[in-house]
KEKE-3310 file (N, C-alpha, C; in steps of 0.2 Angstrom, whole numbers, plus 5000, padded with zeros to 4 digits):
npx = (5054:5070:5087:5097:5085:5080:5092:5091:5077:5082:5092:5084:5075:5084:5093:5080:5074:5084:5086:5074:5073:5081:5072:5062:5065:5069:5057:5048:5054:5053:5041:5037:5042:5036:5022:5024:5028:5021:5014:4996:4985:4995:4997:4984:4989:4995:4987:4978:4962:4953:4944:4946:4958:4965:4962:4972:4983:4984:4988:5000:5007:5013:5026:5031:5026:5029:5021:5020:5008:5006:5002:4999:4984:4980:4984:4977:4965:4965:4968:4956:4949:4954:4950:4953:4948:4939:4938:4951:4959:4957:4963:4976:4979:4980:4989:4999:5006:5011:5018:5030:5046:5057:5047:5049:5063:5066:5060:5067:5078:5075:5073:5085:5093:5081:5075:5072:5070:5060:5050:5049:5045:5031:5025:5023:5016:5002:5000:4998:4987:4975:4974:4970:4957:4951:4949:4941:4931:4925:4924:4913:4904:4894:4897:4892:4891:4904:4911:4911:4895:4900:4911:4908:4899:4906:4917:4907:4902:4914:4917:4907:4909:4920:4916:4908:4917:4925:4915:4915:4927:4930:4919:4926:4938:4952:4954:4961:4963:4964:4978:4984:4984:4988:5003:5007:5005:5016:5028:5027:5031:5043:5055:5054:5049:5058:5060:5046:5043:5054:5049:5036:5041:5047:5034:5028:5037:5039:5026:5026:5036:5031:5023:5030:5040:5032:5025:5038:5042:5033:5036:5047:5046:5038:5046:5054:5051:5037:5036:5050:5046:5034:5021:5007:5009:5017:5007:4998:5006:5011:4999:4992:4981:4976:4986:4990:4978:4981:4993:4987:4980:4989:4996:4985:4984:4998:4999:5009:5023:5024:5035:5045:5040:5043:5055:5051:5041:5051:5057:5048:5051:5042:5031:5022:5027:5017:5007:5018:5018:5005:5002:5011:5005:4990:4994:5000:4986:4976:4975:4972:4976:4975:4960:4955:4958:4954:4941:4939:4938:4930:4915:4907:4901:4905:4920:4922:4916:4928:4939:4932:4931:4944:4952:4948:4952:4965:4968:4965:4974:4986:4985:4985:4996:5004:5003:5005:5014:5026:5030:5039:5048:5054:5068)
npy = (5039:5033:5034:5025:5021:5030:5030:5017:5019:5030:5022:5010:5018:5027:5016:5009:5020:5026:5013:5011:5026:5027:5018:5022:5035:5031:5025:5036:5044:5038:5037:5050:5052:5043:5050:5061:5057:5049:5043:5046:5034:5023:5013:5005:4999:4988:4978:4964:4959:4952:4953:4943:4941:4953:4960:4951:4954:4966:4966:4964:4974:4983:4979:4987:4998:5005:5012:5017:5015:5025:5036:5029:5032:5045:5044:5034:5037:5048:5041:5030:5038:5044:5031:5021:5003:4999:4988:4983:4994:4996:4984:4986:4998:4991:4980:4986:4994:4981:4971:4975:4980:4988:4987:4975:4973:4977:4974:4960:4966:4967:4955:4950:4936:4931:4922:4928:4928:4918:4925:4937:4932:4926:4938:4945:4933:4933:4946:4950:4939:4941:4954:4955:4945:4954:4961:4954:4953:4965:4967:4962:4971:4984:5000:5011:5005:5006:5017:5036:5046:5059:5055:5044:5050:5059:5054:5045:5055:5061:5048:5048:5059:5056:5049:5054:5065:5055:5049:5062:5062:5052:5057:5068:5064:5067:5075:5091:5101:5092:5089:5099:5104:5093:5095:5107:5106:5095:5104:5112:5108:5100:5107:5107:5097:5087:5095:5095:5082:5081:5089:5083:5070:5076:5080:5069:5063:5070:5067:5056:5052:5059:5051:5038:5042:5043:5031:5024:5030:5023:5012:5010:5013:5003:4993:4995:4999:4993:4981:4972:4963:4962:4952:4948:4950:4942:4930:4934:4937:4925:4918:4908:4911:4925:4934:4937:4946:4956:4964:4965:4976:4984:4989:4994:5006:5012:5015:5017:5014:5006:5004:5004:4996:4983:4985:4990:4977:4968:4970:4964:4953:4946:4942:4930:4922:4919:4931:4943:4940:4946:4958:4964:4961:4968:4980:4989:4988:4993:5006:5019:5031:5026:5026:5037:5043:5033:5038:5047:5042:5031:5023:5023:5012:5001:5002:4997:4986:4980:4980:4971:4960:4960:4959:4944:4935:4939:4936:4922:4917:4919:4914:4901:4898:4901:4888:4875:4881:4890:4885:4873:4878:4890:4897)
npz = (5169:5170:5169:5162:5154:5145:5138:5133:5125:5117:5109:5102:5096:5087:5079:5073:5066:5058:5050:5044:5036:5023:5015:5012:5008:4994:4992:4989:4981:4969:4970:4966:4953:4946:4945:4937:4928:4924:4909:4900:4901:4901:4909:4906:4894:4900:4903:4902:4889:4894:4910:4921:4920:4920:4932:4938:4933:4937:4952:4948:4946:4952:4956:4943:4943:4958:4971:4989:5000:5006:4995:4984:4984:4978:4968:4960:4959:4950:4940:4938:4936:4922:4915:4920:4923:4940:4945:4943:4948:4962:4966:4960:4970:4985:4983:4976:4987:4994:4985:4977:4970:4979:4992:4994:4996:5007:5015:5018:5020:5035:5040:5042:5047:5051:5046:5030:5017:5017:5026:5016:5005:5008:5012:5002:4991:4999:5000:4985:4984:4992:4988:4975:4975:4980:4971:4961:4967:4965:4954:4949:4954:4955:4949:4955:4969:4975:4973:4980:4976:4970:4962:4955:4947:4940:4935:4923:4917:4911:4903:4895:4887:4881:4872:4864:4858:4852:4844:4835:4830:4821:4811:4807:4805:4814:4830:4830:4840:4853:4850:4849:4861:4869:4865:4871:4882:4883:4878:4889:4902:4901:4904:4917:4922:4932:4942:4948:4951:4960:4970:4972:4974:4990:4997:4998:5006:5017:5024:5023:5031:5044:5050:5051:5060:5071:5073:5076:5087:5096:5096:5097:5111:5116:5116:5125:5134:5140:5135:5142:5155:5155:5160:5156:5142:5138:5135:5125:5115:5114:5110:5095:5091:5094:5095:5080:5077:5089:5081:5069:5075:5078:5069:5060:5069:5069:5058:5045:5032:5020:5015:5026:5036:5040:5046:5059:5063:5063:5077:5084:5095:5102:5098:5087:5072:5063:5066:5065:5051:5047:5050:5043:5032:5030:5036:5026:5019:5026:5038:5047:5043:5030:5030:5032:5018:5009:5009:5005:4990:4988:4993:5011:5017:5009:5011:5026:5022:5014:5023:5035:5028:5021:5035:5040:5031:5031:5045:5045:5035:5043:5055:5049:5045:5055:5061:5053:5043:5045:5059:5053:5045:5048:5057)
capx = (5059:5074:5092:5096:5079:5080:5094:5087:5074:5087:5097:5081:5070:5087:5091:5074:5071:5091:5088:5069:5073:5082:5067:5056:5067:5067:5051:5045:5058:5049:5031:5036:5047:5028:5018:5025:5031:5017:5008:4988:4985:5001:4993:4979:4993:5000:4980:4973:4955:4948:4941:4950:4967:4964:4962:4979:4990:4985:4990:5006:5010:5017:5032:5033:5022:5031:5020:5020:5001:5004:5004:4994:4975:4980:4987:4971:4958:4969:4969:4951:4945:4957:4947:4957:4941:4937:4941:4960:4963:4957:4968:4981:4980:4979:4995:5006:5013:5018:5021:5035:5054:5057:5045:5053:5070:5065:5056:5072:5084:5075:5073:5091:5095:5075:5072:5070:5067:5052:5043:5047:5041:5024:5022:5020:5009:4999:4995:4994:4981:4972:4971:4966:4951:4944:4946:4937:4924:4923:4921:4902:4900:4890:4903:4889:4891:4911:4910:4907:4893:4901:4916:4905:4893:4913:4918:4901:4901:4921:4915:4902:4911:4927:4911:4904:4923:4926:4910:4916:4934:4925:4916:4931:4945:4955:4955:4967:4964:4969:4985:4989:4984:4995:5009:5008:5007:5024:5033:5027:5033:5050:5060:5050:5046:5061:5059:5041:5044:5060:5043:5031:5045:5048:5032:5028:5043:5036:5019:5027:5042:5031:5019:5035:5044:5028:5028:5045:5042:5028:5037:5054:5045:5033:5051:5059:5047:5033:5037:5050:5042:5027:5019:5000:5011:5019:5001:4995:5010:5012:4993:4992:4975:4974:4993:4988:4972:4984:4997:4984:4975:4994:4998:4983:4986:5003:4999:5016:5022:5025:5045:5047:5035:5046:5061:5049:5040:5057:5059:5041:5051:5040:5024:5023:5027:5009:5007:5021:5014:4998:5005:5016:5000:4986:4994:4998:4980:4970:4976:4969:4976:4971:4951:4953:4961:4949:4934:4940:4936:4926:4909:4911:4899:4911:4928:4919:4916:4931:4942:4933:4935:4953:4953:4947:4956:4974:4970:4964:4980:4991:4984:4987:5004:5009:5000:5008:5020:5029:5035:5042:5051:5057:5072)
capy = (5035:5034:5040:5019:5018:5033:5027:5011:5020:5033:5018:5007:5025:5027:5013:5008:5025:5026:5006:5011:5031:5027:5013:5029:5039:5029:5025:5043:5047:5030:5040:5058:5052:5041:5054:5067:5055:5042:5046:5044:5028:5019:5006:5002:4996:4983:4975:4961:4962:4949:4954:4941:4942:4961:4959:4945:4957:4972:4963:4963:4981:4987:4979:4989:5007:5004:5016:5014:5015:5034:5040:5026:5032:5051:5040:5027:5043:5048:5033:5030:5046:5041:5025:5012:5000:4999:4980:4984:5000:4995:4978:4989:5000:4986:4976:4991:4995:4974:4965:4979:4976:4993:4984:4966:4974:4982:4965:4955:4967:4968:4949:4945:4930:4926:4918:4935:4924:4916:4931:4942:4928:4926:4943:4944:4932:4934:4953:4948:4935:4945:4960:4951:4942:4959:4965:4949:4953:4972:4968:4960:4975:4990:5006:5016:5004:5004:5025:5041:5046:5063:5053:5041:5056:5064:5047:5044:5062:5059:5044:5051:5067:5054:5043:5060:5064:5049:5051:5066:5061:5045:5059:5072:5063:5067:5080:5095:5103:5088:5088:5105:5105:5088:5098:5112:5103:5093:5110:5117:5104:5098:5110:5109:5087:5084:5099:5092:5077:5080:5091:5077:5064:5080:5082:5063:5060:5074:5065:5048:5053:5061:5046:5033:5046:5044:5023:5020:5031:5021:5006:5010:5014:4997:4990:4996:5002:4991:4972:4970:4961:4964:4944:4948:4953:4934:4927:4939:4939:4918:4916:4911:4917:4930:4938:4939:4952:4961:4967:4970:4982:4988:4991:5000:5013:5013:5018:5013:5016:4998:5004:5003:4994:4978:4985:4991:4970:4963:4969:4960:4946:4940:4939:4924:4922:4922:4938:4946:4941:4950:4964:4964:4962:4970:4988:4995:4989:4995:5007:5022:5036:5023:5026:5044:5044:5031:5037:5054:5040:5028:5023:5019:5005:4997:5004:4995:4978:4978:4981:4967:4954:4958:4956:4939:4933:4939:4931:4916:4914:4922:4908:4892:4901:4897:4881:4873:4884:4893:4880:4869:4882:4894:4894)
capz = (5165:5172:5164:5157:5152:5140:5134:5129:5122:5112:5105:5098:5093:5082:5076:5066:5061:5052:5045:5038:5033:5017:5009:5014:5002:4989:4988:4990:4974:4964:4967:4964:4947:4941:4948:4934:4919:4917:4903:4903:4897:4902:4914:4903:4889:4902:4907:4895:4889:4901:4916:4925:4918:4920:4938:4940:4929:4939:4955:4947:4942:4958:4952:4938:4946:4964:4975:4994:5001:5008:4989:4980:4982:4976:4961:4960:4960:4943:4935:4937:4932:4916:4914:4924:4928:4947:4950:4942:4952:4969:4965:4960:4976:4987:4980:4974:4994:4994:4978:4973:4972:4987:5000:4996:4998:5015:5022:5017:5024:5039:5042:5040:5053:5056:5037:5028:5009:5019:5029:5012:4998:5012:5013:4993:4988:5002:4997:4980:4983:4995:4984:4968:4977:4982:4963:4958:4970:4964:4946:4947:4958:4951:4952:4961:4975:4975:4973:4979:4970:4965:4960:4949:4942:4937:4930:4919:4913:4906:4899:4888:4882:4875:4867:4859:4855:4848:4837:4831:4827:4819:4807:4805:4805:4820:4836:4831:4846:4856:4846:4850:4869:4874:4862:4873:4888:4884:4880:4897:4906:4899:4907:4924:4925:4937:4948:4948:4954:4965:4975:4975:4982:4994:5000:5002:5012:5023:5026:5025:5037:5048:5051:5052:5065:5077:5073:5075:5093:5099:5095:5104:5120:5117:5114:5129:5143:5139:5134:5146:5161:5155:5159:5152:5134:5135:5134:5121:5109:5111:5105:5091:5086:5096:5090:5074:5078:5092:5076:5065:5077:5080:5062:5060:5073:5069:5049:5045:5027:5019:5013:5031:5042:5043:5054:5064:5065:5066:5082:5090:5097:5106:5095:5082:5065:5059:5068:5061:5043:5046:5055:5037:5024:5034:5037:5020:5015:5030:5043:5051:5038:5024:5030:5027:5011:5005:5011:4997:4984:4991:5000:5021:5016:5005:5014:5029:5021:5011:5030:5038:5023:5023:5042:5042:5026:5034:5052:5044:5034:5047:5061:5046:5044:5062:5063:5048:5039:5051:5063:5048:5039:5052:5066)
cpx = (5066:5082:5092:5089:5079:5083:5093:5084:5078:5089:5088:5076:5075:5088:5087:5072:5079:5091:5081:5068:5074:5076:5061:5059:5066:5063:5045:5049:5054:5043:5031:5038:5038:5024:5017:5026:5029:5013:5001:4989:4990:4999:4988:4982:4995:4993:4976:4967:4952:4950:4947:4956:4969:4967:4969:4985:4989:4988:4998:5009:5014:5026:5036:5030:5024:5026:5018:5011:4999:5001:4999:4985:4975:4980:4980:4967:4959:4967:4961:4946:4948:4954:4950:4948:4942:4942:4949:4965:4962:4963:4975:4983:4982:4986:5001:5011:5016:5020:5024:5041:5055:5055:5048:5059:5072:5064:5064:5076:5083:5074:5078:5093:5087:5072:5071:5066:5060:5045:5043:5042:5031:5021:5020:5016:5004:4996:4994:4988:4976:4969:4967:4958:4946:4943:4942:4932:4922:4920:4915:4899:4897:4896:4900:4888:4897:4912:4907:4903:4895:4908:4915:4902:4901:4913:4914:4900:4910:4922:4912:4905:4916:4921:4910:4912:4926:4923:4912:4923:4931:4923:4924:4937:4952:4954:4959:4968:4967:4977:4988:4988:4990:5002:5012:5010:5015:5029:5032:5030:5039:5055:5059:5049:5051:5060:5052:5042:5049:5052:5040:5033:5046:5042:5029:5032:5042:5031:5022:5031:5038:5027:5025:5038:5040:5028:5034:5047:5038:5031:5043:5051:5039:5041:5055:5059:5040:5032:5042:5048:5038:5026:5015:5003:5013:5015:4999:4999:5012:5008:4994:4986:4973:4982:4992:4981:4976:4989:4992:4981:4981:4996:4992:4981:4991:5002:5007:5016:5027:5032:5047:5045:5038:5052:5056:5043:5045:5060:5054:5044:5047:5032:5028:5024:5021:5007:5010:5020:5009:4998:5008:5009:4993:4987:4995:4992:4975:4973:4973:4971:4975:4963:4952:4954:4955:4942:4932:4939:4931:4920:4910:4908:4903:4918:4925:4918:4922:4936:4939:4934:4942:4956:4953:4949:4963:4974:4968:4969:4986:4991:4986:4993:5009:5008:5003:5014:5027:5036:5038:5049:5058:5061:5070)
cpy = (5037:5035:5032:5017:5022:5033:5022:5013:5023:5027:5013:5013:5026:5022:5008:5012:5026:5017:5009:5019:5030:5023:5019:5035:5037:5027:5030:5045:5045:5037:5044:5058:5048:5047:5060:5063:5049:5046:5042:5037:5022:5010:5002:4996:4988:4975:4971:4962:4959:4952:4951:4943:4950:4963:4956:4952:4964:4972:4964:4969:4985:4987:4984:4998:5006:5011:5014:5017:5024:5039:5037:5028:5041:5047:5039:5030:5045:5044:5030:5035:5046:5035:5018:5010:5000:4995:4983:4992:4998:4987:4980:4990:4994:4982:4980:4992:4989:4972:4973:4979:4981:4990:4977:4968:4976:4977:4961:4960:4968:4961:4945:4943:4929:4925:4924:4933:4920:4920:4935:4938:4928:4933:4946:4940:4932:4942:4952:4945:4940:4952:4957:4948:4949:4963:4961:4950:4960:4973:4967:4965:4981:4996:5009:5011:5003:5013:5030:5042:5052:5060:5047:5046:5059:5058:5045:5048:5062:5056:5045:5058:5060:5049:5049:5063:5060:5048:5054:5066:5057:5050:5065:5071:5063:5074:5083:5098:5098:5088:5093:5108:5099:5091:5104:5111:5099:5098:5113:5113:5101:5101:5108:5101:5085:5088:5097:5088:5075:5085:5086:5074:5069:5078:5073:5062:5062:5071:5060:5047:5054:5055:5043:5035:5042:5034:5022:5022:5026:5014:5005:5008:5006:4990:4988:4999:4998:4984:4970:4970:4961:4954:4943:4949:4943:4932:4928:4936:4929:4913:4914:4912:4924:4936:4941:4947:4956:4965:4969:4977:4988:4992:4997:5005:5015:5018:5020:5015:5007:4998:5001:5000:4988:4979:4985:4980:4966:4960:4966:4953:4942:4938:4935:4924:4926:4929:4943:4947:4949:4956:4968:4967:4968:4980:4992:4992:4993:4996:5015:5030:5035:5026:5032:5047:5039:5032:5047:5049:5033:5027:5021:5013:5001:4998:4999:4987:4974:4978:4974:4959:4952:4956:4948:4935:4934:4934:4923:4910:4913:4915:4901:4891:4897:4892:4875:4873:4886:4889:4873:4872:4887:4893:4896)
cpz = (5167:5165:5158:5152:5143:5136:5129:5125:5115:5107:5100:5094:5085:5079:5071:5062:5056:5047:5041:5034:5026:5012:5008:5007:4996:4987:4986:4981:4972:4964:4965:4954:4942:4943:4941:4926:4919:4912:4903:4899:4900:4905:4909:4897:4893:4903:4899:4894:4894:4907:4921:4926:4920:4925:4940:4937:4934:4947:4955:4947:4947:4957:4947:4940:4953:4967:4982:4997:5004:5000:4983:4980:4980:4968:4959:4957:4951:4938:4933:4934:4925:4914:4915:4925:4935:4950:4950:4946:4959:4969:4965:4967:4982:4987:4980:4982:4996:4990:4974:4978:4979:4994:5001:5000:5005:5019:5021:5021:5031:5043:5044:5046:5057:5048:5033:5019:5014:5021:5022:5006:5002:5013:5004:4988:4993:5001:4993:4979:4987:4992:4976:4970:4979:4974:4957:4961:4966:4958:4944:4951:4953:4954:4956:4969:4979:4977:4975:4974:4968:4960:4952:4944:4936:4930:4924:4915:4908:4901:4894:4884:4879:4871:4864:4856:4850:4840:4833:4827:4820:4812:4803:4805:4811:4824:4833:4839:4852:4856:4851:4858:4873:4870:4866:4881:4888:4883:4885:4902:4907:4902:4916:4928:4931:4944:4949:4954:4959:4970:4976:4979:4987:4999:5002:5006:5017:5027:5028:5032:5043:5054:5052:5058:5071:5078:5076:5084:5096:5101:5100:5110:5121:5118:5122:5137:5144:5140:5139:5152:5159:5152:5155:5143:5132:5132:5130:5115:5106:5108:5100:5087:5088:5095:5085:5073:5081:5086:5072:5067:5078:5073:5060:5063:5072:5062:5048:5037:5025:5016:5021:5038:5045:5046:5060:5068:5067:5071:5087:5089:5099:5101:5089:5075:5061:5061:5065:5051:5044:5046:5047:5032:5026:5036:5029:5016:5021:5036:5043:5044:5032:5024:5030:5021:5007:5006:5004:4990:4984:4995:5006:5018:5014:5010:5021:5028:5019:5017:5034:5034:5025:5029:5042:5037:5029:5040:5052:5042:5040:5053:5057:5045:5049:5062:5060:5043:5045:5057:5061:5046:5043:5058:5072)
residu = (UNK:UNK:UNK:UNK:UNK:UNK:UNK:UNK:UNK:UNK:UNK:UNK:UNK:UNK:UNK:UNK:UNK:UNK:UNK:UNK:UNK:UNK:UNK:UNK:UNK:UNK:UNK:UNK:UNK:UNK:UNK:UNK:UNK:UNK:UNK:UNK:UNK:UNK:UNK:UNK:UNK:UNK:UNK:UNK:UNK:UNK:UNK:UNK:UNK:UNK:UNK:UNK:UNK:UNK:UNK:UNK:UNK:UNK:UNK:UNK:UNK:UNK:UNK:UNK:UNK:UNK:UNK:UNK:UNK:UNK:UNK:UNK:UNK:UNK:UNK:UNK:UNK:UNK:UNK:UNK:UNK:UNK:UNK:UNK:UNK:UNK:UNK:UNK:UNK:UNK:UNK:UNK:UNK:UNK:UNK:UNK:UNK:UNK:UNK:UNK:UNK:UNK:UNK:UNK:UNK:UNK:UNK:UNK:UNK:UNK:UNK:UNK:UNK:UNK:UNK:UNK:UNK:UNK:UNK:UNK:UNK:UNK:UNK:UNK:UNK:UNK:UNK:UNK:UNK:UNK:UNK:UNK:UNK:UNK:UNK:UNK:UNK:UNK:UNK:UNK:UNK:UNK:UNK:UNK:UNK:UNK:UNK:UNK:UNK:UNK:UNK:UNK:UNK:UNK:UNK:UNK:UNK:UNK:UNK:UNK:UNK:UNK:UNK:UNK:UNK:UNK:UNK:UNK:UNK:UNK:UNK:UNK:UNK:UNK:UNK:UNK:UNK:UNK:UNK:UNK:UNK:UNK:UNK:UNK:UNK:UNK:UNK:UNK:UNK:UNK:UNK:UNK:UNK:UNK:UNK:UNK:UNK:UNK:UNK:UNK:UNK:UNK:UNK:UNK:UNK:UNK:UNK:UNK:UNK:UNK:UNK:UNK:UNK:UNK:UNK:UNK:UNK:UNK:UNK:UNK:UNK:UNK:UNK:UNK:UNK:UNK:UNK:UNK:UNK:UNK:UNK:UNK:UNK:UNK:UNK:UNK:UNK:UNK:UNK:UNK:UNK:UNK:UNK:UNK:UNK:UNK:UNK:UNK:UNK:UNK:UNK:UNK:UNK:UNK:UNK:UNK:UNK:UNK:UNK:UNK:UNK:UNK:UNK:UNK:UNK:UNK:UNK:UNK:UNK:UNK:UNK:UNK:UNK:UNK:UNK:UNK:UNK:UNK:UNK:UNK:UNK:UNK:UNK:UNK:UNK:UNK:UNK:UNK:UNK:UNK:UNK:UNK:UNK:UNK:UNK:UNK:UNK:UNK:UNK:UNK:UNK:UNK:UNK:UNK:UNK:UNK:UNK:UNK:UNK:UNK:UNK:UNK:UNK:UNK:UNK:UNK:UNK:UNK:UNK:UNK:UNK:UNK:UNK:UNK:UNK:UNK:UNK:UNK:UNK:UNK:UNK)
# end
């Protein structure tokens, strides 16, 4: 690499990592600040009784519990071990890294002069729909075919001591002991909740920063030593059903954090709209340090099938995207 080249490189390496560092902070803040001061239950309050509606409203909630996909399955594991149902927490997880205001703010600022209200509004209900349809599948599913079984065995044994609980409130009136354990618990903590949670967002930012660091390299030098000249990338990136697969397989080796993954799409001039959806909805559900993290809560079998659905549900839209939407809407 000669001295111009590394400059090249130097200037787009910085560049994407100074426009996507700050959305990386603030959504690392957001998850350390819920991380320490939800209270149990909190979600459950937001989720009507049906099933369905359960499913659609939890869809939503990223809005309101912003967590970026690095942070949301420590969360999920929580929440479900707390009696979130299945469908509504994997729907959650799923949704929370797009359909929240941080990741619109990020896609929109990173769009501005290539339609930034079309690729961020498409990138939001496309993960919404896409995650709700996997939480409408998961609700008719049996937990022990969605769950590790020590994760279910924990889960089902939780659930019968707060039934055996309940009984005994039901007979004596109320838990003292409860009382005096969450009283003790919020004395211990009042002094200590923001130092708390200034660590969490600390140590996310670490993880997340450090995975965005290695992306943001990859992409430079794909930016800058790769796609110029490169003929075979014309053909590849002008596809448009074969586009849409190349960024998805790119997002999932990149494992990108979805505060910050649209600077780094802004810059794939040469691939296609649809493409850059995909690339958009497809990596904060399904990339490479995702299938470790869910494989701490879930079965491969399931992680395996719910990976090639969302595959072929995003490249499906992603291709009617360009074919239809795309070259209507967009300059």
């Amino acid at each position: 690499m000669n001295g111009d080249a590394r400059q090249d490189f130097a200037l787009a390496f910085l560049s994407i990592l100074f426009e996507g560092a700050p959305f990386i902070l603030l959504g690392t803040l957001v998850s350390g600040f819920i991380d320490i001061y939800l209270p149990k239950g909190a979600m459950d309050k937001f989720l009507p009784k049906n099933k369905t509606a359960a499913v659609m409203v939890s869809g939503l909630l990223g809005a309101v519990f912003p967590v970026c996909e690095c942070a949301v399955v420590p969360v999920i594991r929580r929440l479900v071990g707390k009696g979130l149902p299945m469908s509504c927490a994997l729907t959650y997880m799923l949704a929370a890294p797009i359909v929240n205001p941080i990741t619109a703010l990020s896609t929109w600022k990173a769009f501005q002069g290539q339609a930034p209200w079309m690729m961020t509004g498409g990138r939001m209900l496309l993960g919404y729909l896409v995650a709700v349809g996997v939480g409408l599948v998961v609700a008719r599913i049996s937990l022990r075919k969605v769950l590790r079984n020590t994760i279910a065995d924990k889960i089902e044994a939780e659930k019968k001591k707060e039934e055996e609980e309940h009984d005994h409130e039901g007979c004596c009136g109320h838990d003292h002991s409860h009382e005096h354990d969450h009283g003790h618990d919020d004395h211990h903590h009042d002094g200590n909740r923001v130092v708390a949670a200034m660590r969490s967002a600390q140590k996310d930012f670490v993880d997340v920063g450090a995975y965005f660091t290695i992306g943001v390299a990859i992409t430079a030098l794909f930016n800058t030593g790769i796609a110029p000249g490169a003929i075979w990338l014309d053909s590849l990136a002008g596809n448009v059903f074969v586009a849409p697969a190349a960024l998805m397989a790119l997002a999932f080796i990149l494992s990108l954090c979805s505060t910050s993954d649209a600077f780094i799409a802004a810059t794939l001039a040469k691939f296609t709209w649809g493409a850059k959806l995909a690339f958009l909805v497809f990596g904060p559900m399904m990339d490479v340090k995702l299938i470790f993290l869910y494989q701490t809560v879930l079965k491969k079998k399931f992680i395996l099938a719910m990976a090639v659905s969302v595959l072929v549900v995003i490249w499906l839209v992603a291709v009617a995207w360009e074919l239809w939407i795309a070259k209507a809407v967009m300059p």
